[in-house]
Backbone bond lengths (Angstrom), bond angles and torsions (degrees), N, CA, C in turn:
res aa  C-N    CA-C-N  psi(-1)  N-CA   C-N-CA  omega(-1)  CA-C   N-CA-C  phi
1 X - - - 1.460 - - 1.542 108.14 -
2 X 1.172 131.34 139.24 1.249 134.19 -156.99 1.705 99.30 -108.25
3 X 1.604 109.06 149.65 1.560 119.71 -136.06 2.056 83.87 -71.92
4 X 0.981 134.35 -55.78 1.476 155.00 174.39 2.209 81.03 -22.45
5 X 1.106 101.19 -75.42 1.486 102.92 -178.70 1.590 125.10 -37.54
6 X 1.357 109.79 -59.19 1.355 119.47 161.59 1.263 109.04 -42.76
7 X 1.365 113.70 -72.20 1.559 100.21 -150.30 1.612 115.05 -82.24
8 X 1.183 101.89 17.52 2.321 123.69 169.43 1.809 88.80 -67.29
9 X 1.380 126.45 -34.32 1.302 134.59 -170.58 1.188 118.45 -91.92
10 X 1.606 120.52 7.83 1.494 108.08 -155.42 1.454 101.23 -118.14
11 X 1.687 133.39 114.51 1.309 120.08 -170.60 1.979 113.29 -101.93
12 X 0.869 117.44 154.78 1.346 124.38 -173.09 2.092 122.86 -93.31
13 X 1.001 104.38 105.34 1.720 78.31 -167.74 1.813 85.85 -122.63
14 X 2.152 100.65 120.81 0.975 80.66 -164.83 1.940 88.82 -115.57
15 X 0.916 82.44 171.19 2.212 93.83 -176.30 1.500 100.70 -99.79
16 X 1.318 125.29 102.14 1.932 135.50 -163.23 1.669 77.42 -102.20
17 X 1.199 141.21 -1.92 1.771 111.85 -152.82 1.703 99.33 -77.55
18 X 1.752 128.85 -8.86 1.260 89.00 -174.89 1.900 75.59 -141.57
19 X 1.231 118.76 56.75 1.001 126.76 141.85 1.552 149.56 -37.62
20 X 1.016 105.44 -51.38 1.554 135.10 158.66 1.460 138.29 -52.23
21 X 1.678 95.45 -40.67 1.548 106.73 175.47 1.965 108.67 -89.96
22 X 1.240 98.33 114.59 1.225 109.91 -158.72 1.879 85.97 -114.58
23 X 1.824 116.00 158.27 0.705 128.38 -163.77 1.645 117.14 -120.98
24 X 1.624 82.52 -17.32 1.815 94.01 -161.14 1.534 82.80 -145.07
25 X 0.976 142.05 26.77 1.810 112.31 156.05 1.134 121.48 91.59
26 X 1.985 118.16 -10.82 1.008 121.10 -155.63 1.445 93.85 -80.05
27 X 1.638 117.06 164.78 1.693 118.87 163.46 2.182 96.29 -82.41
28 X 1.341 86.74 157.92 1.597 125.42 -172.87 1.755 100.15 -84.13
29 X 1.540 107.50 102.19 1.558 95.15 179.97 1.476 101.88 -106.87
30 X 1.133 128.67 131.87 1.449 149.05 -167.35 1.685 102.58 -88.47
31 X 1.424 105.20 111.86 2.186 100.38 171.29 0.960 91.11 -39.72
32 X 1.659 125.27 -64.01 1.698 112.99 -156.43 1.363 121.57 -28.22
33 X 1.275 89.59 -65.19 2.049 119.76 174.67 2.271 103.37 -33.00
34 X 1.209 102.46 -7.05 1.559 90.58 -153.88 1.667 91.04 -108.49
35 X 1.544 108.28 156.90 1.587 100.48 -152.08 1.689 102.52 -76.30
36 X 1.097 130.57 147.46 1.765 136.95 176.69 1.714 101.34 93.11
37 X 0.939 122.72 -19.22 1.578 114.64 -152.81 1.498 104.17 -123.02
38 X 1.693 128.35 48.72 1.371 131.54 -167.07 1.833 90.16 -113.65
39 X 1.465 98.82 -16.13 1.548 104.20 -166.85 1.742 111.14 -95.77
40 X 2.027 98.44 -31.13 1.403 99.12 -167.17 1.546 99.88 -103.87
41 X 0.903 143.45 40.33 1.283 151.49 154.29 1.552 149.52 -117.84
42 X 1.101 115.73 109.45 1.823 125.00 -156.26 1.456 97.89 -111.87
43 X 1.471 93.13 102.95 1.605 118.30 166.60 1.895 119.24 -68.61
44 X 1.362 119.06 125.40 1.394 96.22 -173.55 1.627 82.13 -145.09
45 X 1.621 120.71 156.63 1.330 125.75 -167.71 1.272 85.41 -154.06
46 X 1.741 88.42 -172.72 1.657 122.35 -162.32 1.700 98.37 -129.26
47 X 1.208 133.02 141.53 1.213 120.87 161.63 1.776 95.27 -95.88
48 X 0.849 125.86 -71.87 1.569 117.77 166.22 1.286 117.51 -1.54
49 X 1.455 102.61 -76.57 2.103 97.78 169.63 1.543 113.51 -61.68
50 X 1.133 126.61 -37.70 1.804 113.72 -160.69 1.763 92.31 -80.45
51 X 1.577 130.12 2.53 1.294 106.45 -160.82 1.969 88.24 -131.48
52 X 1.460 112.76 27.92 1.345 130.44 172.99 1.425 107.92 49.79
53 X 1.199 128.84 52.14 1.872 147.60 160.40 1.696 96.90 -100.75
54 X 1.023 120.82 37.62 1.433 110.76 167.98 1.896 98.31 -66.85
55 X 1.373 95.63 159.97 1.331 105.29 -154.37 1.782 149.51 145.25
């Protein structure tokens, strides 16, 4: 099965909850954002973590 085939099957589940807290300045690149993969990817978060209540 050719690699293009496989990865038509491959879904993304990514964890955004502490996304934000950055260390170095860098910008935040989103899978979604990345070309083919706006469809195979399920974003799921924390409001607790993104709003710094870690704990």
């Amino acid at each position: 099965m050719p690699a293009a085939s496989i990865c038509a099957f491959i879904w993304l589940v990514y964890d955004a909850a502490m996304e934000r807290i950055l260390f170095d300045g860098r910008d935040v690149i989103h899978p979604a954002g990345l070309l083919g993969m706006r469809e195979r990817t399920i974003t799921i978060g924390a409001v607790s973590k993104e709003y710094r209540m870690i704990g």
